[in-house]
FINU-284387 format. One record per residue (C-alpha): residue in one letter; x, y, z. Coordinates in steps of 0.25 Angstrom, whole numbers, padded with zeros to 4 digits, always signed. Example, Ala and Ser with C-alpha at 12.3 -4.5 7.8 and 13.67 -1.06 7.14 Angstrom:
2
A+0049-0018+0031S+0055-0004+0029
! end
This chain:
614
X+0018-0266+0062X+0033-0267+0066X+0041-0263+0056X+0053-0254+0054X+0067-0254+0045X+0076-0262+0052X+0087-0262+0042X+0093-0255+0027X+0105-0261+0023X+0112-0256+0010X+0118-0266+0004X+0131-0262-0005X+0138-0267-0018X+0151-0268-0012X+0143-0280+0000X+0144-0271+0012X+0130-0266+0019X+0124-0254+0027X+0115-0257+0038X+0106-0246+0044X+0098-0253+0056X+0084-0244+0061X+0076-0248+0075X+0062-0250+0076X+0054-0239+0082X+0065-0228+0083X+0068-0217+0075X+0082-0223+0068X+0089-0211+0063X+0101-0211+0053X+0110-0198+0055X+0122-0192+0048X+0127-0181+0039X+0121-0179+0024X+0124-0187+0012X+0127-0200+0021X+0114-0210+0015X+0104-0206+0025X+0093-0203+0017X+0096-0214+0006X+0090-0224+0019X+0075-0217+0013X+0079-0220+0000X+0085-0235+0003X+0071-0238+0012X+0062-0233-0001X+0072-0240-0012X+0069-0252-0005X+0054-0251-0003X+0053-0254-0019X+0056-0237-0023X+0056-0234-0038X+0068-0229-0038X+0078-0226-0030X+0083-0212-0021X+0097-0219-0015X+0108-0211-0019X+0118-0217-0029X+0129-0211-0023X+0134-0220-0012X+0123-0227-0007X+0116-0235-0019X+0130-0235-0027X+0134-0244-0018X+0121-0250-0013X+0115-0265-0019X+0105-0267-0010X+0096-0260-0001X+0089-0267+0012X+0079-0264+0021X+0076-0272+0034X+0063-0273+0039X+0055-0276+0052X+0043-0280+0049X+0035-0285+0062X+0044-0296+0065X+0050-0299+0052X+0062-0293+0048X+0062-0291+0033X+0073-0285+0023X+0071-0282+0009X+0081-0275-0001X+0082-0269-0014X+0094-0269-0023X+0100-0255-0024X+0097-0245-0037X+0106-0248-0048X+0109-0234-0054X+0095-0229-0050X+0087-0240-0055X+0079-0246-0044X+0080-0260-0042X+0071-0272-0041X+0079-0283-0035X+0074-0286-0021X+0077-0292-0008X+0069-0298+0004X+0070-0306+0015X+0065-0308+0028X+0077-0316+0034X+0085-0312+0048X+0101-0312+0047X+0110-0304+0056X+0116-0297+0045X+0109-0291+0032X+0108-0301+0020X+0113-0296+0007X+0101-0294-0002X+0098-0302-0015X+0086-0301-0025X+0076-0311-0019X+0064-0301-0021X+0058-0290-0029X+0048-0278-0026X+0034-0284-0026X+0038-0295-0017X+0044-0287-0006X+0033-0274-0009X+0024-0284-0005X+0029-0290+0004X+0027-0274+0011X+0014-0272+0006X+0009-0284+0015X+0017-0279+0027X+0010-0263+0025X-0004-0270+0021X-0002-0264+0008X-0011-0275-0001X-0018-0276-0016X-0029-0267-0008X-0019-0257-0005X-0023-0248-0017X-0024-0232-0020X-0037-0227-0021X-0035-0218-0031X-0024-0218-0041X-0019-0203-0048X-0009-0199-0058X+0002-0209-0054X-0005-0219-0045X-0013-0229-0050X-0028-0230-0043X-0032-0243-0036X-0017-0249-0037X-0009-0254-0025X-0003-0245-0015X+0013-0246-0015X+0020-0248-0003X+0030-0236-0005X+0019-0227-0004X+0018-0230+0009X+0032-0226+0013X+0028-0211+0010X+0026-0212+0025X+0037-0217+0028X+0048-0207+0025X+0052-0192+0028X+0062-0189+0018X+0071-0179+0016X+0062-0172+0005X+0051-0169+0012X+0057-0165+0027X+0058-0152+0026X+0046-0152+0015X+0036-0140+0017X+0028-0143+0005X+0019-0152+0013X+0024-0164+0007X+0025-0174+0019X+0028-0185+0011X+0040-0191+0004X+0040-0194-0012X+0027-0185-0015X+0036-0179-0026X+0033-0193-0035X+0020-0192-0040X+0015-0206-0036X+0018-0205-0021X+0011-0191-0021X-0001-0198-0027X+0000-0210-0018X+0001-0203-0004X-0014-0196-0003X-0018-0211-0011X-0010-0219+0002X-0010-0209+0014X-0024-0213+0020X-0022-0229+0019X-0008-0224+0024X-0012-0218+0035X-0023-0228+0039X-0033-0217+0036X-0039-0227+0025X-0036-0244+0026X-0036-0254+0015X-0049-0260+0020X-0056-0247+0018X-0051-0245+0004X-0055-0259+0000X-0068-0255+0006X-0070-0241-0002X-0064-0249-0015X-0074-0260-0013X-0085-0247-0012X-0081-0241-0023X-0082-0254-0032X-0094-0256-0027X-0099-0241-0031X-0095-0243-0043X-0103-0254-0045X-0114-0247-0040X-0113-0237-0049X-0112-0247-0061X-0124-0253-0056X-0132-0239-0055X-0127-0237-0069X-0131-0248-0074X-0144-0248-0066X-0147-0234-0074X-0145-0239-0087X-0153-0251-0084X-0165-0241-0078X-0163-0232-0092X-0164-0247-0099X-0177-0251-0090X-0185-0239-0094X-0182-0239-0107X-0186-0254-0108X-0198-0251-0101X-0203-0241-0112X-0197-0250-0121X-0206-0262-0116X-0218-0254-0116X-0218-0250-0131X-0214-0262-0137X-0226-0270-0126X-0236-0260-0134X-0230-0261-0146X-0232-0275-0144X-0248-0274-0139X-0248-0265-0154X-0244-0278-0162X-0253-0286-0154X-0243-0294-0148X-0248-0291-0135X-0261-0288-0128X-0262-0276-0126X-0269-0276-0112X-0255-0282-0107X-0245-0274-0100X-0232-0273-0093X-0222-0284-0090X-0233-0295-0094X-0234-0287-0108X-0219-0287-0109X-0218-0302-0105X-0227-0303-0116X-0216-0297-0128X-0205-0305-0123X-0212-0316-0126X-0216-0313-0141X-0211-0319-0152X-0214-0320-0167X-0225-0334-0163X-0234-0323-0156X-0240-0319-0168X-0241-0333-0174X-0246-0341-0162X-0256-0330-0162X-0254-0327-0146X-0256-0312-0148X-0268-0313-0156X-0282-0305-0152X-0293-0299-0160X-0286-0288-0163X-0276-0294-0168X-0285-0301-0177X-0292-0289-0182X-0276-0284-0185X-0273-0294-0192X-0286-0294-0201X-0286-0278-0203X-0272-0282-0210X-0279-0292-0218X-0292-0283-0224X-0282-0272-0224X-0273-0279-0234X-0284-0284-0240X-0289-0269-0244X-0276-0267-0248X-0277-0276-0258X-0290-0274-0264X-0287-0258-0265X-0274-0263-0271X-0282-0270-0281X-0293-0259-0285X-0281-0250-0286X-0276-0259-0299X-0288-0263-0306X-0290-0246-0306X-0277-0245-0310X-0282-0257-0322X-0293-0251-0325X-0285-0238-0330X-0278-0245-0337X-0289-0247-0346X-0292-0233-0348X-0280-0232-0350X-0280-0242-0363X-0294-0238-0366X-0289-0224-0367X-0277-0230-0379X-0288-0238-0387X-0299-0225-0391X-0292-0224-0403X-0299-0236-0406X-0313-0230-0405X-0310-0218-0413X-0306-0227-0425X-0319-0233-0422X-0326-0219-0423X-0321-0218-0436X-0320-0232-0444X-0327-0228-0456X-0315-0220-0459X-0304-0229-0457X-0300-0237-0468X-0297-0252-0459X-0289-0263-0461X-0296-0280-0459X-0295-0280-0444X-0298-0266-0440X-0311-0269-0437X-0307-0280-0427X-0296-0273-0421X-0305-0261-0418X-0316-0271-0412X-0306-0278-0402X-0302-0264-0397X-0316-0259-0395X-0319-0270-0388X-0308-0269-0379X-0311-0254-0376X-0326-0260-0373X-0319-0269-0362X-0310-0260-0357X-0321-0248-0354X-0330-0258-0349X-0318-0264-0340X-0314-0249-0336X-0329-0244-0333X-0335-0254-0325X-0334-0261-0311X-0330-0276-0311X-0334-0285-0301X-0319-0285-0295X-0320-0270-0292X-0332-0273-0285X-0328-0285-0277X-0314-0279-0273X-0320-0264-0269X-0331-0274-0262X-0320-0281-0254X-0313-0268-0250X-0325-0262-0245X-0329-0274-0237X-0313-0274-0233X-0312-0260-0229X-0326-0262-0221X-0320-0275-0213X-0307-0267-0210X-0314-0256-0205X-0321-0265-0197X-0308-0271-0191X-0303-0257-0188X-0314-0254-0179X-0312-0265-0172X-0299-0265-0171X-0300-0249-0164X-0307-0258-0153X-0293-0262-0148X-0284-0251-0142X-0277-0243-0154X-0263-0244-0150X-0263-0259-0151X-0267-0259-0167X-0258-0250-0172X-0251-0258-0181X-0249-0259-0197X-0251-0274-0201X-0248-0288-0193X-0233-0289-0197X-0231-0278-0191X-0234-0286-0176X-0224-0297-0181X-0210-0286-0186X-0214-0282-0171X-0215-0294-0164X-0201-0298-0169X-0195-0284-0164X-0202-0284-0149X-0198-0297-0148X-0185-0293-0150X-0186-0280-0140X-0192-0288-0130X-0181-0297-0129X-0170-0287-0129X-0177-0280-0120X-0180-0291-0112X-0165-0295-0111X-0162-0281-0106X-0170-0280-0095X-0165-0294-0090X-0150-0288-0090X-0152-0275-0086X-0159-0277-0072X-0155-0266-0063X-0144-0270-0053X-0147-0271-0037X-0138-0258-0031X-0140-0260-0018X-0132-0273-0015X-0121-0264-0021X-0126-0252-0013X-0126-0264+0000X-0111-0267-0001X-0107-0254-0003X-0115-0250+0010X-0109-0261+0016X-0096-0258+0016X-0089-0249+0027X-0078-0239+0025X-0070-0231+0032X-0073-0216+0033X-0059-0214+0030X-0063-0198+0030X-0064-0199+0045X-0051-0207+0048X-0042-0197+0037X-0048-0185+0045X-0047-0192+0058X-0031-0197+0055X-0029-0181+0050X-0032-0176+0064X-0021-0188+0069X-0011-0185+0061X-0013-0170+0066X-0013-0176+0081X-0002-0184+0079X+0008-0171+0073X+0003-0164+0084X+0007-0172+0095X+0021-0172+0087X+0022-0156+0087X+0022-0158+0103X+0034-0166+0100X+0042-0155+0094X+0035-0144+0097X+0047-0134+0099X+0053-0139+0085X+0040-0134+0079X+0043-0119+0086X+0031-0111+0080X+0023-0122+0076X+0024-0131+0088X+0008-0127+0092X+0003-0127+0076X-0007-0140+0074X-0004-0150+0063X-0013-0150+0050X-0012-0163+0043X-0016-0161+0028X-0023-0174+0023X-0024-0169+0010X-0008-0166+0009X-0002-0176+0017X+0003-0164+0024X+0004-0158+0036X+0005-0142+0041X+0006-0135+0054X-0006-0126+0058X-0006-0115+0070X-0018-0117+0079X-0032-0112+0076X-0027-0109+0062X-0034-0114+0049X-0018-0114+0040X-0007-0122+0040X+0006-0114+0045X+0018-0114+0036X+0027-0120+0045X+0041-0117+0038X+0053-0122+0041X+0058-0135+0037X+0059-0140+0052X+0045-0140+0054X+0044-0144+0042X+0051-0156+0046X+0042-0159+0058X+0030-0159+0050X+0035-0170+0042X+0040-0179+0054X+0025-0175+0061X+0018-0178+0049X+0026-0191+0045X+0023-0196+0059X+0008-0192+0059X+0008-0202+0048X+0014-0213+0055X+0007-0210+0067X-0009-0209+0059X-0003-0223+0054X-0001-0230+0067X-0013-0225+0073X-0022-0227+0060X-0016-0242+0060X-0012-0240+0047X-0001-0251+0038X+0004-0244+0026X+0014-0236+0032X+0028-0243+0039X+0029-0237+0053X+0043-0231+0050X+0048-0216+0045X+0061-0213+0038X+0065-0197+0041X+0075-0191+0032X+0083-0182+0040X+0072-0173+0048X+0083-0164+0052X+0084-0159+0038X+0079-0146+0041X+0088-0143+0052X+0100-0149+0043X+0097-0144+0028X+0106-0151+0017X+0118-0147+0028X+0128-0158+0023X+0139-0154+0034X+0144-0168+0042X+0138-0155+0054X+0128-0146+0058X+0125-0138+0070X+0110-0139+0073X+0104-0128+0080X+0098-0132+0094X+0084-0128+0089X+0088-0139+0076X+0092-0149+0085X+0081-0148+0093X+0070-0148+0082X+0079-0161+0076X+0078-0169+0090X+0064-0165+0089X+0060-0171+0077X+0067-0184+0084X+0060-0182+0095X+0048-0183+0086X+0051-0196+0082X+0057-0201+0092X+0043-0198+0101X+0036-0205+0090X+0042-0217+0091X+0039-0216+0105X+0025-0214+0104X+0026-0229+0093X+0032-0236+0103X+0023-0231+0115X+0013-0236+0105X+0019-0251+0101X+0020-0245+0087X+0033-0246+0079X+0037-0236+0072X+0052-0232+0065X+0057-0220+0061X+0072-0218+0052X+0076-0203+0051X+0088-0199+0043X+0095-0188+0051X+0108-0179+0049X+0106-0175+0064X+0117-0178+0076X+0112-0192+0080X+0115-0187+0096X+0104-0177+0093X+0093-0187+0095X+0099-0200+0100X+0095-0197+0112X+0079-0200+0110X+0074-0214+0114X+0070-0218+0099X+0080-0213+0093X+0089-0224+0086X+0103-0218+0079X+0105-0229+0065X+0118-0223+0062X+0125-0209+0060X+0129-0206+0046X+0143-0200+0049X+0159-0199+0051X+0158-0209+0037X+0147-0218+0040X+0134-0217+0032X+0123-0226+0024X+0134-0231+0014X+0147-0232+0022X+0160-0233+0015X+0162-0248+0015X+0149-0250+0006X+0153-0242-0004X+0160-0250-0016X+0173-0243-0019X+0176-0240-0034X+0191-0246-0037
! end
């Protein structure tokens, strides 16, 4: 893809602009002495690509400042977009876009806003609704959209992190989201992983999931099946018990059988055999025996109560014993003669047999005799299936195994096991990348690529000019190894600090081309890489030491050979370093392009921008 800042234009209150122009495939460097905006182009760049909030100084630039612009070549459209400057540190939200030629810069309006023009770069990076994080952490939300602006991590090499020697490689890892998005982005970054792939592994991991609702459920519905299996076995014997089944039938035909009851099979008779028959008439003489004993049992109890009231009248005979004694009244004689003969009746009612004690004991003999009869008979048929108490009971059951057998027979419609293996078949089906292979094979890159760069500068390294680059996947780091050793070497100074970070940024941008990766715009904006050579020195002058000199021009020769190796490749590639060096020191090199010198008065907001207080 070409594309490369063609432009930034500060636009200021008082109508008057600044206009920094960059080249394609060169290394565009800004020079000049401290405090003169240099490093506010960083903070404009990341201000206008939608930043939170902003890192422009107050002090000159954005006091004066209303709007900020960018220029953009993208292919062959040539696009700007600008952002309105902060307003006392509160970001703004008012927007400008165009894609519109003119000769000279147009003064920006609010025609746009941030989700129109962040889209608009989304579509030019690839970056789409399928762009998502894997994983989400303390600050990051899991499965959401990947931002643009995590991207341009690997896009700048700012002043905080050149002579950084805590392994920290990239910029804003000191705000807790970027540090979670980096090891979430690098490996799509990079083009170890691609969007294909995650769709691929997202649509797996849906589908595992389902397979393992489906097991789960399969599981419970296997627990369910056997327990309905023993379930159908008791209540198909239970059923044979009551007589509401042959009992020579069996299995699925038995169970066919249940479902099929209802409170008509007894009526219509369709279960009926002889032993049933026999059933049903062993209840008959059994209540009938019930009855009879019932009886005996109260005409006993009748017949003591005549003792009972022949025990109350003796007084009577004893009167009788002695009647010559008693003196009587008229009708003594008649009362005593009725009571005699009642006594009479009564001893001859309490003494003797009737005929109705005859008949009934008779007709429990012959009854208990045809009952046994009926029992033997019925020991003929096999004993579990005569177990019961009386016929009613057959008909409480058949109401409550018609009920079972309808819930049971729901269930086992609706819990069928599910088929696994057409979920097992997509999964098999589809193919992902080993991205295992390709991370370790694009470590061993990166590590080629940074050792081709040491050659480069070889000298500026002094000690470590043979060592062997160790790239740390897990860290995003990199370190310096002596050969046929197994520990990284503490490399020290803040020069060779500074040469890891151009080596490692490079790598990157290097793994990115060759992996053919689109995330990442092919530019780089370097903060001053002469800052170790320079310190915080604020003086309009310093006298830089020969061997300085000569470690700075190679860190430009660095550069300048990688946008030589691009260009040999048909590649586009841009590079914006922010210097304090002499520009003579390297304007010699073929790639080298001077934008502007920050001295003798000029600088990134010259005098005539700023709005003079009256």
């Amino acid at each position: 893809m070409n594309y490369y800042i063609n432009k930034i234009v500060i636009w200021f209150k008082n109508g008057t602009f600044r206009e920094l122009k960059f080249l394609p495939n060169k290394v565009n460097v800004i020079t000049g002495r401290s405090n003169t905006g240099k490093t506010a182009i960083i903070d404009i760049i990341d201000y206008c690509f939608f930043a939170s909030r902003s890192k422009i100084s107050e002090s000159t630039i954005n006091e004066n400042a209303l709007w900020y612009s960018i220029e953009i070549k993208i292919n062959n459209d040539l696009i700007t977009f600008a952002r309105k400057a902060p307003l006392l540190s509160q970001v703004s939200d008012e927007y400008y876009f165009t894609n519109e030629i003119t000769e000279e810069p147009k003064k920006p309006y609010k025609n746009s806003d941030k989700k129109t023009i962040m889209t608009f770069f989304e579509s030019i990076f690839g970056i789409t609704s399928n762009t998502k994080l894997q994983k989400g952490g303390n600050f990051l939300k899991g499965n959401s959209k990947i931002s643009i602006r995590y991207f341009q991590m690997f896009n700048t090499i700012s002043g905080n992190i050149i002579e950084n020697d805590s392994g920290i490689f990239f910029d804003k890892q000191s705000e807790d989201r970027y540090r979670e998005a980096l090891p979430r982005i690098f490996d799509l970054a990079v083009g170890i992983e691609t969007i294909h792939n995650i769709e691929k592994k997202d649509e797996i991991e849906k589908l595992k999931e389902k397979l393992k609702k489906a097991l789960r459920k399969n599981d419970r519905v296997s627990n369910q099946s056997e327990s309905f299996e023993e379930e159908k076995v008791e209540l198909i014997s239970q059923a044979k018990k009551y007589s509401l089944l042959p009992y020579d039938i069996k299995g699925d035909e038995a169970w066919r059988r249940i479902c099929s009851l209802s409170i008509n099979s007894l009526a219509d008779n369709s279960f009926s055999s002889e032993r049933e028959k026999l059933e049903d008439k062993q209840f008959s003489i059994s209540n009938k025996i019930k009855n009879l004993k019932k009886f005996n049992v109260q005409y006993e109890s009748y017949k003591k109560s005549l003792k009972l009231l022949e025990n109350k009248i003796k007084p009577l005979e004893y009167l009788r014993e002695i009647d010559k004694e008693l003196i009587k009244t008229s009708i003594f004689d008649e009362i005593t003669s009725k009571l005699a003969n009642q006594i009479a009746l009564i001893k001859n009612e309490r003494g003797s047999k009737t005929p109705l004690n005859i008949s009934v004991n008779n007709k429990l003999t012959e009854l208990e005799n045809e009952l046994e009869i009926i029992k033997n008979e019925l020991k003929l048929y096999p004993e579990q299936f005569y177990n019961f108490t009386t016929s009613h009971e057959r008909y409480f059951f058949l109401g409550e195994i018609s009920a079972k057998a309808k819930i049971f027979g729901k269930s086992n419609e609706e819990v069928k096991l599910e088929d696994t293996s057409k979920i097992e078949d997509e999964i098999n089906r589809i193919d992902i990348d080993d991205t295992s292979i390709k991370k370790d094979l694009s470590c061993r890159a990166i590590e080629e690529f940074i050792a081709e760069y040491i050659k480069t500068v070889d000298e500026s390294l002094e000690n470590y000019k043979d060592y062997l680059p160790v790239f740390n996947y897990s860290t995003k780091s990199l370190g310096l190894r002596k050969p046929k050793t197994t520990y990284i070497e503490n490399v020290g100074s803040s020069s060779n600090q500074m040469f890891l970070h151009l080596f490692f940024t490079l790598a990157m941008h290097d793994l990115i081309m060759q992996n053919k990766a689109t995330f990442v715009a092919p530019y780089i904006i370097i903060d001053q890489p002469s800052r170790p050579y320079y310190g915080d020195e604020s003086e309009d002058e310093k006298k830089l030491s020969s061997s300085d000199q000569s470690k700075i021009k190679s860190a430009f020769k660095l550069l300048n050979k990688f946008i030589n190796d691009r260009n040999a490749k048909n590649k586009n590639f841009q590079i914006i370093v922010l210097e304090h060096i002499p520009a003579e020191l390297i304007d010699d090199m073929e790639n080298i392009n001077i934008v502007e010198v920050f001295r003798d008065g000029n600088a990134l907001v010259k005098a005539a921008n700023i709005t003079h207080q009256k």
